[in-house]
N, C-alpha and C positions, 0 to 999 in steps of 0.2 A: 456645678449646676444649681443644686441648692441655695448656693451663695446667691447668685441672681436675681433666684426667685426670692427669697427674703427680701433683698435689699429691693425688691419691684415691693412686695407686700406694704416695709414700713416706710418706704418715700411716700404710697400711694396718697397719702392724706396731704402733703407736702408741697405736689407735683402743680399745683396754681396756690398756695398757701404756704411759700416760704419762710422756713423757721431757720434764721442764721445763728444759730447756736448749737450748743450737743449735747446738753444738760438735759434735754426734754424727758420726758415720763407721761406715761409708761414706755417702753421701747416699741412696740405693737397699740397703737391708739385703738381706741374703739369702733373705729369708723375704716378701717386699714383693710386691703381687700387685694387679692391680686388682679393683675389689669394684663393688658395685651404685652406686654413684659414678659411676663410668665407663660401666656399662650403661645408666643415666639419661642420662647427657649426651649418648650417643653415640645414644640413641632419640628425645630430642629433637631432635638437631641434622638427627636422618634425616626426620625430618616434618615440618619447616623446611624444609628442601633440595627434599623433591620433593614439598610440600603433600599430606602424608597425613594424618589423622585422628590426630590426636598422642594422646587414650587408648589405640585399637588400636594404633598405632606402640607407645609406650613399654609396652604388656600385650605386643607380638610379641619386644620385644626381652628384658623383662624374664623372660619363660618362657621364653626361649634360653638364657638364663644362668643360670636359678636358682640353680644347684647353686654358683653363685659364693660363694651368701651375705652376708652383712652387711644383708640387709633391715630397714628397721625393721617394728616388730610391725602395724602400722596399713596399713603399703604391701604385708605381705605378705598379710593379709586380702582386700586390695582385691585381687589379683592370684590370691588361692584363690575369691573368688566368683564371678568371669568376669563381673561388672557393669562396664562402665564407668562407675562414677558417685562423684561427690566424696566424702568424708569428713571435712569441715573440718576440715584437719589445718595446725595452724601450724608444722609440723616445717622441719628445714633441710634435706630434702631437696628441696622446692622453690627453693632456691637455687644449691643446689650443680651442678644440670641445666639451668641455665638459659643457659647464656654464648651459644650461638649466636646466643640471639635480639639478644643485641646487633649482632653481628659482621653479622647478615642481614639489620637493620632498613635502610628508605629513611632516617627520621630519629627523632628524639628520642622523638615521640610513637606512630611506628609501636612504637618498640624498648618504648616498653612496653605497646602493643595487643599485640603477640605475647607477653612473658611473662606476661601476666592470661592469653591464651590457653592455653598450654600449663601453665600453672600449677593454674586453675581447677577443670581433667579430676580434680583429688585434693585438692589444698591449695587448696580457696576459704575457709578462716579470710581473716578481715582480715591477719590478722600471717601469716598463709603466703604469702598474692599480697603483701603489703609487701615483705614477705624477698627475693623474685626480683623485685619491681621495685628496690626498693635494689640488687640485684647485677650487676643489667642495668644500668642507669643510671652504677653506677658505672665498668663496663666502656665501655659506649658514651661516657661522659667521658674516660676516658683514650686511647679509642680517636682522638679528637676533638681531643686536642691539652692537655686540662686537667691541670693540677699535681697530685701527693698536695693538695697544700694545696687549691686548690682543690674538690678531690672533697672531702676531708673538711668543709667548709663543704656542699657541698650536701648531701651525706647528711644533715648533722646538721640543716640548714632546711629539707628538701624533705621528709625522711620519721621527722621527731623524734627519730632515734638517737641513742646519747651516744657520740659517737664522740671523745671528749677525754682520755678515758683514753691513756697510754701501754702499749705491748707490755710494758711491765717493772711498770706497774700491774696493768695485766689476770693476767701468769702469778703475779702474788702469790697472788691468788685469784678461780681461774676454775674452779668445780666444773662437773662433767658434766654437759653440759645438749645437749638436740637440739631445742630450740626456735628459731627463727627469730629471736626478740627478744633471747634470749641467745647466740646466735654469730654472727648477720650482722655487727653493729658489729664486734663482737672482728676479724672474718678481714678486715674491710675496714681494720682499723686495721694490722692484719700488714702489710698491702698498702701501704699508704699511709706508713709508717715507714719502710718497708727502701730499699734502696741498690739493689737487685737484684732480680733472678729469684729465684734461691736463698736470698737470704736473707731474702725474702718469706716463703719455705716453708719455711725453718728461726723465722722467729719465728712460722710457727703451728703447728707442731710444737711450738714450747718454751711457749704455755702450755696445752699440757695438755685435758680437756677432749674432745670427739668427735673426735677430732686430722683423720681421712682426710677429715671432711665441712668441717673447718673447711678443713684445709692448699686441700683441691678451688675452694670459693669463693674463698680467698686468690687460688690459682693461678690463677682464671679472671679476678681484673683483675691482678693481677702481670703477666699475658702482656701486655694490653694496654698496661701501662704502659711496661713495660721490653724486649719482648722476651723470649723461651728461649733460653738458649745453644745450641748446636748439641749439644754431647753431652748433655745433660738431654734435648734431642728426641730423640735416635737413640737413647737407652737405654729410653727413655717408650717408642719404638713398638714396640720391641723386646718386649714384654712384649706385646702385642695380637694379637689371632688376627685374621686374614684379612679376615673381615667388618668386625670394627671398624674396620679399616685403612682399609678401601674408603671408610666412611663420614668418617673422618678427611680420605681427599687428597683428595674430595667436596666438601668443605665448604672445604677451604684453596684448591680451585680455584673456586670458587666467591668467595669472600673475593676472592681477587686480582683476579678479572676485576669486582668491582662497584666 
């Protein structure tokens, strides 16, 4: 969960200001903030934790923070009509909110009963619940003990993504897109190439593309795989007001004790 939110934090600068490289400095720009990335994950992950109503959750958290910004134009409709009801939206913002349900499932098939669940409330497109079951799955495999190598094999047989491209294929060209079909593969290949934490979320920063939504997915199996360094976490919460905080140590005690 963490992972996400970082990787929302340092795309944020990014996310209309594409930087196709990973050399960048500092890793946290000056200007870096968390955006509706984070207020997604962090609504999720609260309706998960204490079994609330995850439209209402994710409509309570999402009018706390508006004024954050970065909505997409579809997610903000749904949140000016005060319906709770789908919009068959195959965007990547049902991926990008999804990590807890990994981290909270009993097992494989619960972890993806709960993202159809939480997913459905907006993104019931086929390729919207694909997108968060792909990111869940991929997270609950590495949480589980499976290799890049391996996770990439299952994505690419379980839910027909082309996940064989290279990080250095894809930033060749990878125009702007916030669809599901075209940046779940991309952020799970970020993930699954890199050496690390960071350099998970520097290769989905460098190609370019909805950078905050991509780096968030990246970041949210990057954690699983590898672990967060301690100073990317302490700088990460540093940035979070109060409440999200609460929901954050929530959820990692929660995590530890299952």
């Amino acid at each position: 969960m963490l992972g996400a939110i970082a990787g929302d934090i340092i795309g944020s600068v990014y996310e209309f200001n594409n930087l196709r490289r990973k050399d960048f400095e500092p890793l946290f720009h000056q200007d870096s903030k968390f955006t509706d990335d984070t207020v997604c994950t962090v609504a999720i992950a609260d309706a998960l934790l204490h079994d609330k109503d995850p439209a209402a959750t994710l409509r309570d958290w999402c009018e706390r923070y508006w004024s954050n910004g970065g909505w997409g134009k579809q997610f903000a409709r749904w949140l000016a009509k005060g319906k709770n009801e789908p919009y068959n939206s195959f965007g990547n913002g049902s991926a990008m909110r999804v990590s807890a349900a990994a981290w909270l499932a009993k097992d494989y098939e619960h972890a993806m009963a709960l993202a159809h669940k939480v997913t459905v409330i907006t993104h019931n497109h086929p390729e919207g619940v694909k997108g968060a079951q792909a990111t869940t799955a991929a997270i609950y495999w590495a949480i589980h003990g499976a290799s890049p190598a391996q996770i990439r094999a299952n994505v690419g047989s379980l839910f027909g993504y082309d996940v064989s491209r290279s990080v250095d294929d894809i930033r060749a060209h990878n125009p702007r897109s916030e669809a599901c079909q075209h940046t779940v593969p991309e952020a799970i290949t970020c993930a699954v190439e890199a050496s690390g934490f960071e350099d998970a979320i520097r290769n989905a920063i460098s190609i370019g593309g909805d950078s905050d939504t991509i780096a968030a997915i990246t970041g949210s199996i990057a954690e699983a795989l590898f672990g967060i360094p301690l100073d990317i976490q302490g700088t990460t919460k540093a940035y979070l007001p109060e409440d999200v905080q609460g929901v954050v140590s929530g959820f990692y005690s929660q995590v530890r004790l299952s």
